[in-house]
TIBATI-627565 format. One record per atom (N, C-alpha, C): atom name; x, y, z. Coordinates in steps of 0.2 Angstrom, whole numbers, plus 5000, padded with zeros to 4 digits. Example, Ala and Ser with C-alpha at 12.3 -4.5 7.8 and 13.67 -1.06 7.14 Angstrom:
<pts>
PT  atom    c1    c2    c3
PT     N  5066  4972  5039
PT    CA  5062  4978  5039
PT     C  5066  4984  5039
PT     N  5064  4989  5035
PT    CA  5068  4995  5036
PT     C  5064  5000  5039
</pts>
This chain:
<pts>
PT  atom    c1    c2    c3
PT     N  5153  5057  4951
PT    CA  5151  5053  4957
PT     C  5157  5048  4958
PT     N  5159  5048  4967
PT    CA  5163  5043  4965
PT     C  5163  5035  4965
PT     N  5165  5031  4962
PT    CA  5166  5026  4958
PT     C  5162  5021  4963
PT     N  5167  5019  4968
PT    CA  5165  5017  4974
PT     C  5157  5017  4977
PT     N  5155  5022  4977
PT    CA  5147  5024  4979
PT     C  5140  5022  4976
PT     N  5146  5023  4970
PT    CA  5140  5022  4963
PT     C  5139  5014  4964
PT     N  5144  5010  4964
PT    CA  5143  5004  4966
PT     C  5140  5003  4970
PT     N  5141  5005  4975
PT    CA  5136  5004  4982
PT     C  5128  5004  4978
PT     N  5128  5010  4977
PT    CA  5120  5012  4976
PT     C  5118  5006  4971
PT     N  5121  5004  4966
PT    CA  5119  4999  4961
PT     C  5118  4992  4963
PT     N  5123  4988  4968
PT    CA  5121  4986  4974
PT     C  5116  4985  4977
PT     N  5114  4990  4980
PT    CA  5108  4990  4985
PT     C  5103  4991  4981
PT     N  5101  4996  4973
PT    CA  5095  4993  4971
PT     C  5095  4988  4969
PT     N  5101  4982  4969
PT    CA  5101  4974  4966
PT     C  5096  4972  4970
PT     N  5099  4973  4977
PT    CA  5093  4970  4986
PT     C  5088  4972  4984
PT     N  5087  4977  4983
PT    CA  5080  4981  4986
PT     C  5075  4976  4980
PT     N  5080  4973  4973
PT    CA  5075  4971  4969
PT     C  5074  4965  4971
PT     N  5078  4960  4974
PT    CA  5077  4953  4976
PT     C  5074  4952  4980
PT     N  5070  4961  4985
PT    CA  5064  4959  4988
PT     C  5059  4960  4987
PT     N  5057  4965  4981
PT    CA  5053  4965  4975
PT     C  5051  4958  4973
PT     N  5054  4957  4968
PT    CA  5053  4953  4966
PT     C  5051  4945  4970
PT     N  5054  4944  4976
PT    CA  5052  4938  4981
PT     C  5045  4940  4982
PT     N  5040  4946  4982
PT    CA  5035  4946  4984
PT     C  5031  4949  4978
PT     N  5032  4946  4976
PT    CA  5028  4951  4967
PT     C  5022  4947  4967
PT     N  5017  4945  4971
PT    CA  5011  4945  4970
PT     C  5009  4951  4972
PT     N  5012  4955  4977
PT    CA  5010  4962  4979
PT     C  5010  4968  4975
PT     N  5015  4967  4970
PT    CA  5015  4971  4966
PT     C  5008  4973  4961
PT     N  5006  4979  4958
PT    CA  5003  4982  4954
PT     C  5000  4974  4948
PT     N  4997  4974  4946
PT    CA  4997  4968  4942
PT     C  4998  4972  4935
PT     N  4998  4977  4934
PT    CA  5004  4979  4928
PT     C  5010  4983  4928
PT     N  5014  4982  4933
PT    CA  5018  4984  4936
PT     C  5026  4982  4931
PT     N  5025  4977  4926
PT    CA  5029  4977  4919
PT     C  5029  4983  4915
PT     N  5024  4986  4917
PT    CA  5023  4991  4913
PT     C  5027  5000  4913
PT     N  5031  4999  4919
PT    CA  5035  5003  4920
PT     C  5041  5002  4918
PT     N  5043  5009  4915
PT    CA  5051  5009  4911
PT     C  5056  5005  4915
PT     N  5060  5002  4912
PT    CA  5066  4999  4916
PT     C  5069  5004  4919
PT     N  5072  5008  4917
PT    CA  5075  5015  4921
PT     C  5071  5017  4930
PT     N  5066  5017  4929
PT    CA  5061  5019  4933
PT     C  5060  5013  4938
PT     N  5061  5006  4937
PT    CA  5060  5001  4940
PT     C  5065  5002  4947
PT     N  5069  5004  4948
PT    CA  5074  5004  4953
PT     C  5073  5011  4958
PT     N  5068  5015  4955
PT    CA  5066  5017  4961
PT     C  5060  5017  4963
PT     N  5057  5013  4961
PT    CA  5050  5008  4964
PT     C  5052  5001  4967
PT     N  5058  5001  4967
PT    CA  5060  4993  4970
PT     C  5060  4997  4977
PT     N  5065  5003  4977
PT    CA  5069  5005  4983
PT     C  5065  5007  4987
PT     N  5059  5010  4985
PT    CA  5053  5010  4990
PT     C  5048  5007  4993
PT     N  5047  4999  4989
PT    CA  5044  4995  4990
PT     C  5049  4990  4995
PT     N  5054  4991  4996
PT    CA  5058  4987  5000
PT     C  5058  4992  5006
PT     N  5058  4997  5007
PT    CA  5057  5002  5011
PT     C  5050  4998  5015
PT     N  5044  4999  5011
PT    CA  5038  4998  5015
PT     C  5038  4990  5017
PT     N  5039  4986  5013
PT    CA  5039  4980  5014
PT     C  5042  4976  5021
PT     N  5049  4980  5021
PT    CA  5053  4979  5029
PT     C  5048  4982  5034
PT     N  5046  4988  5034
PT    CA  5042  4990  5041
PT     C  5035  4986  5041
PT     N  5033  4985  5036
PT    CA  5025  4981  5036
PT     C  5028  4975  5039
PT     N  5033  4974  5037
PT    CA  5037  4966  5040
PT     C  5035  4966  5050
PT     N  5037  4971  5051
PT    CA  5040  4973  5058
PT     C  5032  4973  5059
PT     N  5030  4979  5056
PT    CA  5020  4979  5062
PT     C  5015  4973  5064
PT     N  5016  4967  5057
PT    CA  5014  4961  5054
PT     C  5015  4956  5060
PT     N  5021  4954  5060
PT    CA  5025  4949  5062
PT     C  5024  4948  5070
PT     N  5020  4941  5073
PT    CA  5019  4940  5078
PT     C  5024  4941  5084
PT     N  5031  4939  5081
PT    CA  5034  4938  5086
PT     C  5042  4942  5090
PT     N  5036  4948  5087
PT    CA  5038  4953  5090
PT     C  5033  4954  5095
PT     N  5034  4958  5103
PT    CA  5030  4963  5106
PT     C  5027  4969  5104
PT     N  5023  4973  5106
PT    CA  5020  4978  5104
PT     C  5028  4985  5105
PT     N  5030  4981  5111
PT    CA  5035  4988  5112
PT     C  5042  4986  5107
PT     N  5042  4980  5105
PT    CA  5047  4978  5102
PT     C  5047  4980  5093
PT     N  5040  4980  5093
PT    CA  5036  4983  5086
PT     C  5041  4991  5085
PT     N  5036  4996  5091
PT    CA  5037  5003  5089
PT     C  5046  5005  5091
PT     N  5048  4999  5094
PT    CA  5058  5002  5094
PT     C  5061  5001  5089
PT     N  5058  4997  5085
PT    CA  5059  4996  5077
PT     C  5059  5000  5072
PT     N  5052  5003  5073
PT    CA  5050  5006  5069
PT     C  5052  5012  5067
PT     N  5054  5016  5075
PT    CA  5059  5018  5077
PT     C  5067  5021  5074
PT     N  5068  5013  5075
PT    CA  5077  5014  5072
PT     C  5075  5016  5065
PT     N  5069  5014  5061
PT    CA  5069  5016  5054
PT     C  5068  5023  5053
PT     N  5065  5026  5059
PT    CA  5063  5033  5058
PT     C  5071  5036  5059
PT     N  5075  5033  5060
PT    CA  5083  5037  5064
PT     C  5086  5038  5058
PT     N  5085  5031  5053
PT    CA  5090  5030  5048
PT     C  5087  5035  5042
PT     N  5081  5036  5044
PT    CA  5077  5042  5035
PT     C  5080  5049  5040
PT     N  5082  5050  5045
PT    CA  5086  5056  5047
PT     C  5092  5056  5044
PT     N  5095  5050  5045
PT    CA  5104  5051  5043
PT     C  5104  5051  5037
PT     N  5098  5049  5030
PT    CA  5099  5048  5024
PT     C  5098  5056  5024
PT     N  5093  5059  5026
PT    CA  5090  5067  5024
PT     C  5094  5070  5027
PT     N  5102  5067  5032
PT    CA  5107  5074  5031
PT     C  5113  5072  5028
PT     N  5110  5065  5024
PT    CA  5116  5063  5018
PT     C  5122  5060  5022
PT     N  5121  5056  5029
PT    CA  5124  5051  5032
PT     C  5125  5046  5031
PT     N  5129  5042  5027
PT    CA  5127  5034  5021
PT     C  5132  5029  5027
PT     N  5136  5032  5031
PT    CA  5145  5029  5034
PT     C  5141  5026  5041
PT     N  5135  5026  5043
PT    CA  5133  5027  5050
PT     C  5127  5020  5050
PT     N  5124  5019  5046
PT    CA  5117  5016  5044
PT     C  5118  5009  5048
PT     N  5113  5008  5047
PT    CA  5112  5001  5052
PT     C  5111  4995  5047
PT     N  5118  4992  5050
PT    CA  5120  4985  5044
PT     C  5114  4980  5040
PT     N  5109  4981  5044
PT    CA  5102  4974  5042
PT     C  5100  4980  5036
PT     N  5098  4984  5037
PT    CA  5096  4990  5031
PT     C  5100  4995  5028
PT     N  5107  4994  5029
PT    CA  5108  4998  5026
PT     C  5107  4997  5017
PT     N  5107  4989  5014
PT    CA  5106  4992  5007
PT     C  5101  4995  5006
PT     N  5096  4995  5010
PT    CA  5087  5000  5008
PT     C  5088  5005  5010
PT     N  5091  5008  5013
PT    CA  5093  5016  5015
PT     C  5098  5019  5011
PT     N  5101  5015  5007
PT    CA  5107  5019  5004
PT     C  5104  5017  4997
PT     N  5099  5012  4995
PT    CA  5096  5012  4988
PT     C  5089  5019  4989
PT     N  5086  5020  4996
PT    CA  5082  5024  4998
PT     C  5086  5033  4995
PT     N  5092  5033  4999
PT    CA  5096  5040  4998
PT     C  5096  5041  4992
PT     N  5099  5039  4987
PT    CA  5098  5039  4980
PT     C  5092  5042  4977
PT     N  5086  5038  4977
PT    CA  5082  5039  4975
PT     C  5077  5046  4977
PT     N  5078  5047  4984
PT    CA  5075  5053  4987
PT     C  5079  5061  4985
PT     N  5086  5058  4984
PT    CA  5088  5065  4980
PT     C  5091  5064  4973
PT     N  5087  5059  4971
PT    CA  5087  5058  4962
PT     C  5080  5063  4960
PT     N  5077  5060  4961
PT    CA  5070  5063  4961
PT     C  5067  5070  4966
PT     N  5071  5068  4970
PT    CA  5066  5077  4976
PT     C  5062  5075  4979
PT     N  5061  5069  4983
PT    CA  5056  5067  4984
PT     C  5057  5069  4993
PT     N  5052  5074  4996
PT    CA  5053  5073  5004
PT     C  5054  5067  5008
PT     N  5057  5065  5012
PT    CA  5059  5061  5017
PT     C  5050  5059  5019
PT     N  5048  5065  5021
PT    CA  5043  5066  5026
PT     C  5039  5059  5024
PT     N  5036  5059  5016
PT    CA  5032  5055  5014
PT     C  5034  5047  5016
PT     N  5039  5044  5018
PT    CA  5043  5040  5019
PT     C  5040  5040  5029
PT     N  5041  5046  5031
PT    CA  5041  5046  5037
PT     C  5031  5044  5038
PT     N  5029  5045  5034
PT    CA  5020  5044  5033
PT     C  5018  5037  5035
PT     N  5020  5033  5030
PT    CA  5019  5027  5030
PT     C  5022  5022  5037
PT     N  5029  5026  5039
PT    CA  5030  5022  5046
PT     C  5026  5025  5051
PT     N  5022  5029  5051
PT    CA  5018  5033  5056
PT     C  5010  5028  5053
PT     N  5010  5025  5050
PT    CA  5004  5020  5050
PT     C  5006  5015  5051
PT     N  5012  5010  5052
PT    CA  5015  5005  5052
PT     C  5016  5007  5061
PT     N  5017  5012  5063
PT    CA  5018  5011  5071
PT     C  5010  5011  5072
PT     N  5005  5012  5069
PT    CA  4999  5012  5070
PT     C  4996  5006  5071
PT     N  4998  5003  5066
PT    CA  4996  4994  5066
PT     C  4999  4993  5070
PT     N  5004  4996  5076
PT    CA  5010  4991  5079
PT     C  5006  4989  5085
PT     N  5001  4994  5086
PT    CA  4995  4997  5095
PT     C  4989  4996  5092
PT     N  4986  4998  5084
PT    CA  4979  4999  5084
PT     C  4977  4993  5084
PT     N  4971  4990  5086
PT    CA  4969  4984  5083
PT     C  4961  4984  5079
PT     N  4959  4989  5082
PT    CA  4953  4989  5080
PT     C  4947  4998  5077
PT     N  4943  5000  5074
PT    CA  4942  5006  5072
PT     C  4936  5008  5073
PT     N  4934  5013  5076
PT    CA  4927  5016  5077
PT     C  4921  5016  5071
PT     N  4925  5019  5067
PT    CA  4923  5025  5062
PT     C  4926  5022  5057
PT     N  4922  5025  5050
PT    CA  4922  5025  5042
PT     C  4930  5029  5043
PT     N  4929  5035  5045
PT    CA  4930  5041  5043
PT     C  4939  5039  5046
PT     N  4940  5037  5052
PT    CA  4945  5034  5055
PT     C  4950  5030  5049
PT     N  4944  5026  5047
PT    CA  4950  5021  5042
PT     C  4950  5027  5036
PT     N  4949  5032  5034
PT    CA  4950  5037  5029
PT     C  4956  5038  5030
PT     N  4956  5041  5037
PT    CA  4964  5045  5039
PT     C  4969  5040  5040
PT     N  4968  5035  5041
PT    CA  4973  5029  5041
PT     C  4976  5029  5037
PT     N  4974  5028  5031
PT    CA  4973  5027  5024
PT     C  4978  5033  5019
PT     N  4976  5039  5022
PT    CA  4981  5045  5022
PT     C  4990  5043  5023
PT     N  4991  5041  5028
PT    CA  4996  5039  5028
PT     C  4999  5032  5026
PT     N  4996  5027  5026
PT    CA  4997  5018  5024
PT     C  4998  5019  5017
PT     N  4991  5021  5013
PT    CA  4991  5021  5004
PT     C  4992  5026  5002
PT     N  4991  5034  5005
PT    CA  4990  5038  5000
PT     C  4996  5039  4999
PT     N  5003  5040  5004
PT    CA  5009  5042  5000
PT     C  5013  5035  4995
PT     N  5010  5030  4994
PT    CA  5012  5026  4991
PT     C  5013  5029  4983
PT     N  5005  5030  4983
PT    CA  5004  5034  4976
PT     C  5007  5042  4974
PT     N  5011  5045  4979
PT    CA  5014  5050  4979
PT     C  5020  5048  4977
PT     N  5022  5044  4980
PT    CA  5030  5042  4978
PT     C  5030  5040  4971
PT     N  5025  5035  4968
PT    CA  5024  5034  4960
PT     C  5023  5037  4957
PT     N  5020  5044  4957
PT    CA  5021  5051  4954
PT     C  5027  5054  4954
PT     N  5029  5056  4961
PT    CA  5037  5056  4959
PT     C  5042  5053  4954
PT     N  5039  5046  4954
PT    CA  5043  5042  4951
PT     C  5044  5044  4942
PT     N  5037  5046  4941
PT    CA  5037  5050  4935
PT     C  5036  5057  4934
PT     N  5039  5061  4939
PT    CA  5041  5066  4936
PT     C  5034  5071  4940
PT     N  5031  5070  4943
PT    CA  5026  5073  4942
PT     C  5027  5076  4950
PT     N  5022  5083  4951
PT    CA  5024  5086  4959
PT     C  5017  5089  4962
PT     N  5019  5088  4968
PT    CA  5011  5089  4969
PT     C  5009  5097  4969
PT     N  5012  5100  4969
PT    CA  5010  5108  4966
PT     C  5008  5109  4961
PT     N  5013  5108  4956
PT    CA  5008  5109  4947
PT     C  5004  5104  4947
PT     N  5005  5098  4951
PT    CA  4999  5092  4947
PT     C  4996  5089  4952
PT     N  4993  5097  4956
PT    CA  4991  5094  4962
PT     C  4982  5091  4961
PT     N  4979  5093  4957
PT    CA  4974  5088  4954
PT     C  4973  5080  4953
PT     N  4982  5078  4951
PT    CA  4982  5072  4949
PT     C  4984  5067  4956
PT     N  4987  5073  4961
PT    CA  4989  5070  4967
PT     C  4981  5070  4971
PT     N  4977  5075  4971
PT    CA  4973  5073  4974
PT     C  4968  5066  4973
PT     N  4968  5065  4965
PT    CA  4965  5060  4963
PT     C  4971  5053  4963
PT     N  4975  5054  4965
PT    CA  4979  5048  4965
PT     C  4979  5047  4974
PT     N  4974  5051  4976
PT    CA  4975  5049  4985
PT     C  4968  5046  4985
PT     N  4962  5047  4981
PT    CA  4955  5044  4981
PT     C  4957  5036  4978
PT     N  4964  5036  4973
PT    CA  4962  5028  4971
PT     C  4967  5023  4976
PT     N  4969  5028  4979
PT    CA  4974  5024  4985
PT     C  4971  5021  4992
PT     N  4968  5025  4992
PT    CA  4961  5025  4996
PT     C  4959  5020  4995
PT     N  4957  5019  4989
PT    CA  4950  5015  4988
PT     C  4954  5006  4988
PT     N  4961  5008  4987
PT    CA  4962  5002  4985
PT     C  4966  4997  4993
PT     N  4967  5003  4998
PT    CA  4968  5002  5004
PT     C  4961  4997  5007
PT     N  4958  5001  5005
PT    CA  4948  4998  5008
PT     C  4947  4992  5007
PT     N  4949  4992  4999
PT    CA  4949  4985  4995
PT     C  4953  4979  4998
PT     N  4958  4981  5001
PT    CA  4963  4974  5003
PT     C  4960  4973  5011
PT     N  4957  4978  5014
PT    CA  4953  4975  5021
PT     C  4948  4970  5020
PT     N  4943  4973  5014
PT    CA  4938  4970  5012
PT     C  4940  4963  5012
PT     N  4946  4960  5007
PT    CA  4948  4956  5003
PT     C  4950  4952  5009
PT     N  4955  4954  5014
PT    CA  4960  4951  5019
PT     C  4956  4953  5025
PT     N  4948  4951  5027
PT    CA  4943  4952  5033
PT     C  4946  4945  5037
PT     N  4946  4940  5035
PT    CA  4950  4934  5039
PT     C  4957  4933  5043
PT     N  4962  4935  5036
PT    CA  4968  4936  5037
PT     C  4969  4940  5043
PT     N  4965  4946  5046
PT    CA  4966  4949  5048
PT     C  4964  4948  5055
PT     N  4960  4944  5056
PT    CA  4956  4942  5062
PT     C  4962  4937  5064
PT     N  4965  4934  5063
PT    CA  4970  4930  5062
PT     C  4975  4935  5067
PT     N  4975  4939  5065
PT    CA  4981  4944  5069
PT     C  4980  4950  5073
PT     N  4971  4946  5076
PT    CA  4970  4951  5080
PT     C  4966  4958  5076
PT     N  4969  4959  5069
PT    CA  4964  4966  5068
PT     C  4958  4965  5065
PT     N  4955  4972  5066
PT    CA  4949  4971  5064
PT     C  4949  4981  5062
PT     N  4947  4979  5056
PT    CA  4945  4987  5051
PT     C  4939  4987  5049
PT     N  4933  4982  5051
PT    CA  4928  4983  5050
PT     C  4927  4990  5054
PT     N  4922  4995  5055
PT    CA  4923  4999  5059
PT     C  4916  4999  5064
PT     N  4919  4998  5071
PT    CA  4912  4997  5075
PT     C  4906  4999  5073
PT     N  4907  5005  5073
PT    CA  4899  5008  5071
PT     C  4894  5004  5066
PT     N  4897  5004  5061
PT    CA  4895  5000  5053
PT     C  4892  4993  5059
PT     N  4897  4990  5061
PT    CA  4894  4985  5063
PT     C  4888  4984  5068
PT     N  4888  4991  5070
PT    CA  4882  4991  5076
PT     C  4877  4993  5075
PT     N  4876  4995  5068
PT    CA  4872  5000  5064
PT     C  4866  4996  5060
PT     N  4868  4988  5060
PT    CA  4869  4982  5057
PT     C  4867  4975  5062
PT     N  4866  4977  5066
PT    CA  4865  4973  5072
PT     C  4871  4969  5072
PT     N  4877  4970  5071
PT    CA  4881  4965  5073
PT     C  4889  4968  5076
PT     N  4893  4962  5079
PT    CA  4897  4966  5084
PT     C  4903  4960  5084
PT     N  4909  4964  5086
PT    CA  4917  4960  5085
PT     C  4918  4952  5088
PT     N  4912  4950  5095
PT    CA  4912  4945  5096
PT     C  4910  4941  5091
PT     N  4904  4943  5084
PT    CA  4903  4938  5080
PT     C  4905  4936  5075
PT     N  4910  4941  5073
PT    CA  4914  4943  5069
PT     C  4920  4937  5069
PT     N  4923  4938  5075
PT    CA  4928  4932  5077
PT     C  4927  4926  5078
PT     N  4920  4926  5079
PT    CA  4917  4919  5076
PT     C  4914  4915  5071
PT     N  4916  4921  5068
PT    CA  4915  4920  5059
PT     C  4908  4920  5058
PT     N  4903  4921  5060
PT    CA  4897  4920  5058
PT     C  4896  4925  5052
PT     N  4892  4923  5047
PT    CA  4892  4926  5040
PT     C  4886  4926  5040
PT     N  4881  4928  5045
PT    CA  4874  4930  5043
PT     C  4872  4934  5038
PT     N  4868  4936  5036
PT    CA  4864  4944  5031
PT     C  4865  4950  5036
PT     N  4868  4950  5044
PT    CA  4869  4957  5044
PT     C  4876  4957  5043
PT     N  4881  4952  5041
PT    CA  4887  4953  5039
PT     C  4889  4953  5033
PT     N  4884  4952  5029
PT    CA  4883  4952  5022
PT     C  4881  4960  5020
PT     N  4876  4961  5024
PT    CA  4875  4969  5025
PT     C  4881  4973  5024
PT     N  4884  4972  5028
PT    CA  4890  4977  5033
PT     C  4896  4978  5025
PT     N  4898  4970  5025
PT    CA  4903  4972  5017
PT     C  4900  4974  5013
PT     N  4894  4975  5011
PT    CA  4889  4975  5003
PT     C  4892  4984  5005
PT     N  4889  4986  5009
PT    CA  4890  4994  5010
PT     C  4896  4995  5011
PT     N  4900  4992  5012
PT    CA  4909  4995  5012
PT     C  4909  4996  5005
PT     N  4907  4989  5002
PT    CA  4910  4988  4996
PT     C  4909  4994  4989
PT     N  4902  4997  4994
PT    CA  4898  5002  4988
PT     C  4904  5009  4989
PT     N  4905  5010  4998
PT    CA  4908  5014  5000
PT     C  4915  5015  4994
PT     N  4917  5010  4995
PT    CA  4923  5007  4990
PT     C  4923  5011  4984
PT     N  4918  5010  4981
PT    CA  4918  5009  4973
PT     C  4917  5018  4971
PT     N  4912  5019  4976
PT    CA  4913  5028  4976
PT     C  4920  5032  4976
PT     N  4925  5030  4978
PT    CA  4930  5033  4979
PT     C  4935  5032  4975
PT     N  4933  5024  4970
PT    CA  4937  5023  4965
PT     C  4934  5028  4958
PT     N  4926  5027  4961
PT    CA  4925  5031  4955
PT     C  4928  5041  4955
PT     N  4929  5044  4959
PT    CA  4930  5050  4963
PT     C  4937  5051  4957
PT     N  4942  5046  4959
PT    CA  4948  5046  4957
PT     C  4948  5044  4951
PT     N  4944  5040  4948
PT    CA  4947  5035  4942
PT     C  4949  5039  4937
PT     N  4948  5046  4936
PT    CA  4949  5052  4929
PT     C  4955  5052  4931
PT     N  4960  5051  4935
PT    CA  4966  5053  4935
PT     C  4971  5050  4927
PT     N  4965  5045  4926
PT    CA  4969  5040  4920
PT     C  4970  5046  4915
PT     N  4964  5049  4912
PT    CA  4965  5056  4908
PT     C  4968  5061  4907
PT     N  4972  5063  4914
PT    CA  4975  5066  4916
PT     C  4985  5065  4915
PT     N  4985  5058  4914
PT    CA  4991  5055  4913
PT     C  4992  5054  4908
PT     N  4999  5052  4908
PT    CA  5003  5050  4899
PT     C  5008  5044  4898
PT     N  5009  5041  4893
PT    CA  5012  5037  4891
PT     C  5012  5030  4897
PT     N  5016  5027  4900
PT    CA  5015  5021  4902
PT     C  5013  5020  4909
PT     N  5015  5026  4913
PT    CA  5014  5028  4920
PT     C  5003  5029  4920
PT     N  5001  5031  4913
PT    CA  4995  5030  4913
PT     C  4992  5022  4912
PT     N  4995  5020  4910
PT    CA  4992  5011  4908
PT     C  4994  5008  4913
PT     N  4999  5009  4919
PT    CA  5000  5007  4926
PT     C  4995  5007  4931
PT     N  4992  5013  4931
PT    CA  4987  5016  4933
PT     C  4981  5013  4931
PT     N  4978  5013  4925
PT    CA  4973  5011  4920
PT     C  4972  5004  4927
PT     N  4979  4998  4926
PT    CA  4979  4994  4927
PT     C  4978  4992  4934
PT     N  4981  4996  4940
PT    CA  4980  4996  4946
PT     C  4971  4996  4948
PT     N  4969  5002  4945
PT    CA  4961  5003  4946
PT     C  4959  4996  4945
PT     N  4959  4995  4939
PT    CA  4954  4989  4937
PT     C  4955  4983  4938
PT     N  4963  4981  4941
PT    CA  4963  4977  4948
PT     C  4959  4977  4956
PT     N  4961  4983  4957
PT    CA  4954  4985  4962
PT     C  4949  4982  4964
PT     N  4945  4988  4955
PT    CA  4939  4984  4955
PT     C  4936  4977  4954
PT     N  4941  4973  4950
PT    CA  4939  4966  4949
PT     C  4941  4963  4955
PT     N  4946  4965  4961
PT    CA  4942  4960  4968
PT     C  4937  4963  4973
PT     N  4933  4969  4971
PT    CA  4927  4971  4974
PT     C  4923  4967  4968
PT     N  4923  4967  4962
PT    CA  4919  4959  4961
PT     C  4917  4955  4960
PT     N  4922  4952  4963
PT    CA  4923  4944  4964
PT     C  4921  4944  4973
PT     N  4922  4951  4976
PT    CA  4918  4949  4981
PT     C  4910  4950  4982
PT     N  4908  4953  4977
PT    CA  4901  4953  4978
PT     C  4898  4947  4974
PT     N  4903  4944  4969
PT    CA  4901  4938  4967
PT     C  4900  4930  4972
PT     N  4905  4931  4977
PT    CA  4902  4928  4983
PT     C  4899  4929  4986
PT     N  4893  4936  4985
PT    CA  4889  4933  4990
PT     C  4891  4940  4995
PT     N  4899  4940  4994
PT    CA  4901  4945  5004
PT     C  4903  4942  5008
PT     N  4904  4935  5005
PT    CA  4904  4931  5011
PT     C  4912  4929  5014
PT     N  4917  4935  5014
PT    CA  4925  4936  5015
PT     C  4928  4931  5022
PT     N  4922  4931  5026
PT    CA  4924  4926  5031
PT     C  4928  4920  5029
PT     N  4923  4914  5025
PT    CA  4924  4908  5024
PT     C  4927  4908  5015
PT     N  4929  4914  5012
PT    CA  4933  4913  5008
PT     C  4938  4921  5005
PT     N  4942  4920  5001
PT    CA  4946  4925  5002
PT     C  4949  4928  4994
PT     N  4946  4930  4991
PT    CA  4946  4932  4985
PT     C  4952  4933  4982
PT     N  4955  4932  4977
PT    CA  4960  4933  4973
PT     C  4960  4936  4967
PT     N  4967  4940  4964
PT    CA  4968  4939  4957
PT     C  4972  4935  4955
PT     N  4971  4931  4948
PT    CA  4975  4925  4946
PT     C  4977  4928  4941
PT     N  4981  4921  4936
PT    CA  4984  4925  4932
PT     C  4978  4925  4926
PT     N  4972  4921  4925
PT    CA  4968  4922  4921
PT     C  4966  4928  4920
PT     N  4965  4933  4928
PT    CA  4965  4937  4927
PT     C  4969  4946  4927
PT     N  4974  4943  4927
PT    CA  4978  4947  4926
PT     C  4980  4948  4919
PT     N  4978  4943  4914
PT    CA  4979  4945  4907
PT     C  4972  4947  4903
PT     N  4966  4945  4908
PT    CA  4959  4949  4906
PT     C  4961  4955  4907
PT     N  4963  4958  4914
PT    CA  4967  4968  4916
PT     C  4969  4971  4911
PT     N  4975  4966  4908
PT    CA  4980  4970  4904
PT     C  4977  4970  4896
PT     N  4971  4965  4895
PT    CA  4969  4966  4889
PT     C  4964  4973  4889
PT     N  4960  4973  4896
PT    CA  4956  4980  4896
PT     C  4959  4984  4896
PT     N  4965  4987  4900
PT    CA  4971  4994  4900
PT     C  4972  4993  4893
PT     N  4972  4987  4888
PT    CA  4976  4990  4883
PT     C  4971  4991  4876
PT     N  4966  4988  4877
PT    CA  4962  4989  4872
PT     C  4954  4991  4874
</pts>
């Protein structure tokens, strides 16, 4: 390879980790636990998703100002997928050229990449969801290909190890569920709402109360049953751990049982995610890593 390029690439995963890293409470809470080698192509991905969740997120943009963005990202995972590095667009090019690397280091399809921006255009218009079953499929493309790319990361394909993929789409899921659960205010704040009507109506209650915070018992209702819906789904996936090897299994180990310990710290409150907003700390991020390891 030539000299020049390799620099480039080594470059741009420098960026992609100084975006990482500026946001690493997002990360995995055992996300140390990934080979240094392998680190840098979970940087380049997560700066990938990071920059368009930036763009869905972020106020002050308009809704048409949202999907022209999101947009120009879907242009540039074109020019990388026909190996066009000389063309990219200056604000991203290091995420697209640390991106190109990584996609034909590994083998990893564009498409999957193309998933996640097709939930990011979603947030960009949705604001609100009928159905359980709705935020399922959302969840397909928002979380599930996150955990696909991590399997890529380690080698792994969803042909031969289509078991492990399918059980790595129930923990992604679940752990999609869990940050609505977690982030119900946060999100009211930005206009959305992933409660899903139904649930809410099912329950006697409804989006006006919602956004007036009101934490009666049929809102306490409403979360207790997501939360259970939740924990099913982690339980579905969680044998994926058995299935894995070496430290991309204690990765995993650790992601789950982060999960689950903020579905329970939220039933520790009571469900009451309105007037408070549940975290993990660092006490318990060394409780995590004491259960994955022992």
């Amino acid at each position: 390879m030539d000299n020049n390029i390799q620099a480039d690439f080594d470059y741009a995963y420098r960026y992609c980790k100084e975006i990482a890293i500026s946001h690493y409470e997002n990360f995995p809470v055992g996300s140390l636990l990934i080979q240094k080698k392998k680190r840098k192509f979970i940087y380049s991905i997560y700066a990938f998703a990071r920059f368009a969740d930036d763009i869905a997120d972020l106020g002050k943009y308009s809704e048409k100002e949202k999907l022209k963005k999101l947009n120009e990202l879907d242009i540039e995972l074109t020019k990388i997928e026909k190996g066009n590095l000389y063309n990219l667009i200056p604000e991203t090019k290091n995420i697209f050229m640390a991106l190109y690397n990584t996609v034909n280091e590994l083998k990893i399809p564009v498409e999957k990449f193309r998933n996640l921006l097709s939930a990011f255009k979603q947030d960009a218009v949705k604001q609100s969801y009928q159905t359980f079953e709705e935020l399922i499929a959302y969840s397909q493309y928002s979380a599930n290909p996150v955990g696909q790319l991590v399997l890529y990361v380690f080698g792994y394909g969803p042909e031969r190890d289509k078991k492990i993929f399918e059980r790595s789409d129930k923990i992604c899921t679940a752990l999609q569920l869990t940050n609505f659960w977690q982030d119900v205010s946060v999100d009211l704040n930005m206009k959305r709402v992933y409660i899903p009507h139904r649930i809410m109506k099912e329950f006697g209650y409804n989006e006006s109360l919602l956004f007036q915070k009101l934490e009666n018992d049929d809102f306490r209702k409403i979360i207790k049953s997501l939360v259970i819906k939740t924990r099913t789904l982690f339980e579905e996936g969680k044998d994926i751990v058995t299935m894995l090897n070496g430290r991309l299994k204690l990765e995993i180990k650790a992601t789950i049982a982060g999960g689950e310990e903020i579905l329970n710290k939220i039933e520790s409150i009571n469900y009451n995610v309105l007037s408070r907003r549940v975290d993990i700390n660092n006490f318990d991020k060394l409780k995590l890593l004491g259960k994955v390891f022992f």
